[in-house]
Backbone as CSV, one residue per row, in Angstrom:
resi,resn,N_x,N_y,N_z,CA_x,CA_y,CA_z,C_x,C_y,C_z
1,UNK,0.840,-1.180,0.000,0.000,0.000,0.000,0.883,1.240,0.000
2,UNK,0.641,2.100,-0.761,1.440,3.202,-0.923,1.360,4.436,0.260
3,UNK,2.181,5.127,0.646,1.743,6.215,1.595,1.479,7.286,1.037
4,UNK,0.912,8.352,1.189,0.778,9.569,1.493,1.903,10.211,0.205
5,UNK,2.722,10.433,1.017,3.898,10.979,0.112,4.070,10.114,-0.896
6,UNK,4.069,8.957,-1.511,4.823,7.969,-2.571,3.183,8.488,-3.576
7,UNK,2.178,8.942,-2.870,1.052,8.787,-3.720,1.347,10.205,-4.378
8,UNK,2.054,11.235,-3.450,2.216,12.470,-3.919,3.408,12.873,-4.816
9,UNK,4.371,11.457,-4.938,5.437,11.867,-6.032,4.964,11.065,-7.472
10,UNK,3.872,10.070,-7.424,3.620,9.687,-8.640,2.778,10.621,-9.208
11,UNK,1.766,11.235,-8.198,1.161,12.495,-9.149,1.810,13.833,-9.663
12,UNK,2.991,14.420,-8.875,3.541,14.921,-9.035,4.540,14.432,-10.524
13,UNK,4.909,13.345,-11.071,5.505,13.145,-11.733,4.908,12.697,-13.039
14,UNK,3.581,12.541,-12.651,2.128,12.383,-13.937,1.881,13.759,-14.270
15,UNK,1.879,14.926,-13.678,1.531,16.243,-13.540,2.673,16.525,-14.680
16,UNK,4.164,15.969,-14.250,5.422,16.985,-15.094,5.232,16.327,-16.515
17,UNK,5.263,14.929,-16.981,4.845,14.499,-17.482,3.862,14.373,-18.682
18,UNK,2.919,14.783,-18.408,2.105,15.342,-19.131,2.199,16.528,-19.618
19,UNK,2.145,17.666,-18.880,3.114,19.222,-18.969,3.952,18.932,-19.919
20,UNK,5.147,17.864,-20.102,6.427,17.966,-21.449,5.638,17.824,-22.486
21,UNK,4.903,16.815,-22.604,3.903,15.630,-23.439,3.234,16.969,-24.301
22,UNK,2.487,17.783,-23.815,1.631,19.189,-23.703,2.975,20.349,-24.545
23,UNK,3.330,20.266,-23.880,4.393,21.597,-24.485,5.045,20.921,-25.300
24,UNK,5.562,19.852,-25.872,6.128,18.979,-27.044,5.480,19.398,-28.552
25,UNK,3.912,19.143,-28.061,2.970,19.208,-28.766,2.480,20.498,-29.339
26,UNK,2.632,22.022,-28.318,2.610,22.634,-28.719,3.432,23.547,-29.653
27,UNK,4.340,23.262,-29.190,5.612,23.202,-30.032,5.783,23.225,-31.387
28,UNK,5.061,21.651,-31.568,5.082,21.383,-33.239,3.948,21.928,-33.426
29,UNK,3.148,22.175,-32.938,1.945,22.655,-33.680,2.557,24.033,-34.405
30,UNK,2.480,25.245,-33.452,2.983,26.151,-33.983,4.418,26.336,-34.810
31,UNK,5.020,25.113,-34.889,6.017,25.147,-35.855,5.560,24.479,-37.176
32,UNK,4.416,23.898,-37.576,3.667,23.240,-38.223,2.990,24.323,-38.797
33,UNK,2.408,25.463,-38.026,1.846,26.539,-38.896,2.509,27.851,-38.935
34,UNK,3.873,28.296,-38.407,4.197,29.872,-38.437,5.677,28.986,-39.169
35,UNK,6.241,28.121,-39.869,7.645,28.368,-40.202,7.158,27.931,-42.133
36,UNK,8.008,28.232,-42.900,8.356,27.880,-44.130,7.589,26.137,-44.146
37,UNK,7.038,25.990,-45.507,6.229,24.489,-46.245,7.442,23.684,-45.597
38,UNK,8.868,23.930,-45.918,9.488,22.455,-46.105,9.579,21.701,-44.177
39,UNK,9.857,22.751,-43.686,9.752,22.737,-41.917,8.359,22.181,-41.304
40,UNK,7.421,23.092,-41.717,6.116,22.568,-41.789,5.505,21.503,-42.054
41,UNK,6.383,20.892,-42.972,5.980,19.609,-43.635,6.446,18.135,-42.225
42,UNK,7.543,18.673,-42.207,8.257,17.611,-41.280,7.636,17.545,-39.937
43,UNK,6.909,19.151,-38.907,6.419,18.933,-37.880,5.303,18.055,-38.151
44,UNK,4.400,18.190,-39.223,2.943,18.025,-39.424,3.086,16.099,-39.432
45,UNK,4.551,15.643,-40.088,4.796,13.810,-40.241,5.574,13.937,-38.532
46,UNK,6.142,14.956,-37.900,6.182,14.163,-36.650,4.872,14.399,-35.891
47,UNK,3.952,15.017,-35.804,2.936,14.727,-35.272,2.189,13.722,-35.475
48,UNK,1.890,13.317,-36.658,1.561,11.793,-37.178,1.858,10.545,-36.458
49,UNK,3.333,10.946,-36.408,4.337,9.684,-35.732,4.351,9.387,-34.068
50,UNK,3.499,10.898,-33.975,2.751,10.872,-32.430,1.418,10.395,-31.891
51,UNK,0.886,10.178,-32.880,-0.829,9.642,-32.642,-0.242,8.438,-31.822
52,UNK,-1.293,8.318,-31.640,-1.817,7.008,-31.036,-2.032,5.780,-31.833
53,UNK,-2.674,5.965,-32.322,-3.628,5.197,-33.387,-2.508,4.517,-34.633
54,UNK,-2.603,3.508,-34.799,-1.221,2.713,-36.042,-1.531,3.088,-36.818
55,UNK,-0.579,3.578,-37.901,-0.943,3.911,-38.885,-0.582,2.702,-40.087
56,UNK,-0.844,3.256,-41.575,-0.918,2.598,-42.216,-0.134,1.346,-42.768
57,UNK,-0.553,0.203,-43.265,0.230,-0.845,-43.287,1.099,-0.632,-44.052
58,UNK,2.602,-0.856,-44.734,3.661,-0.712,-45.074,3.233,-1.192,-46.725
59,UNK,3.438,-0.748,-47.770,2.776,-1.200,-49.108,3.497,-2.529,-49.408
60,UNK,2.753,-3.478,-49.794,3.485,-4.712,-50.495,4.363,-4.613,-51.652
61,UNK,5.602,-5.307,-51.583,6.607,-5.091,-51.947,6.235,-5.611,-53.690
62,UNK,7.080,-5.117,-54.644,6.301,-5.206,-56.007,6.304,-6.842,-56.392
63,UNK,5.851,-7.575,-57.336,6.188,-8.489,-57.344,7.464,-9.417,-57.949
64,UNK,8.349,-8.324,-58.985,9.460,-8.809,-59.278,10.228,-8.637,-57.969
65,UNK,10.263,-7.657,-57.241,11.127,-7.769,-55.775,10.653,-9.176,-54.834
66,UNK,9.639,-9.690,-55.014,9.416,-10.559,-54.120,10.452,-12.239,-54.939
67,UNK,10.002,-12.270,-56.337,10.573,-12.988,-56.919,12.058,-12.789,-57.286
68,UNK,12.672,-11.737,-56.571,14.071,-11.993,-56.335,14.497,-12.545,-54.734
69,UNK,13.420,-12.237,-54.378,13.707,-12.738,-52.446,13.500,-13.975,-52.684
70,UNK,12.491,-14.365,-53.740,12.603,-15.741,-53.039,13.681,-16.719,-54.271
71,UNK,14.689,-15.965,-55.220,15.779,-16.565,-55.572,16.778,-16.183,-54.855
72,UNK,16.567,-15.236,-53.904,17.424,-15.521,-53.111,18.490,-14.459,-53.307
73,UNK,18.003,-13.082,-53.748,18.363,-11.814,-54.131,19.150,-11.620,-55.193
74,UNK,18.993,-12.821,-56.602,19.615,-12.212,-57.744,19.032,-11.261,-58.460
């Protein structure tokens, strides 16, 4: 069972935590909309890379590439 204080450094450390998580985020946002397309471009794919949620499955590889894997990479 936790005490008192041990309950008050995990919230305390969920509190800072979140706060970085928060200001990380804001971060890219506004670097996503006040800097130059090519900068912009890159916050907007690391925010992506921040969701939650999986993103899309990896495209299947063409099929002459597969028929060199399976000779065995000639």
């Amino acid at each position: 069972m936790k005490t008192t204080d041990q309950h008050a450094v995990d919230t305390d450390k969920d509190a800072v935590l979140f706060a970085a998580r928060l200001a990380t985020v804001g971060v890219l946002l506004l670097t996503a909309l006040c800097t130059p397309r090519e900068i912009s471009e890159r916050a907007f794919r690391l925010l992506d890379l921040m969701k939650d949620s999986p993103g899309p499955p990896p495209p299947a590889p063409a099929p002459s590439a597969r028929r060199r894997a399976q000779q065995g990479g000639r």
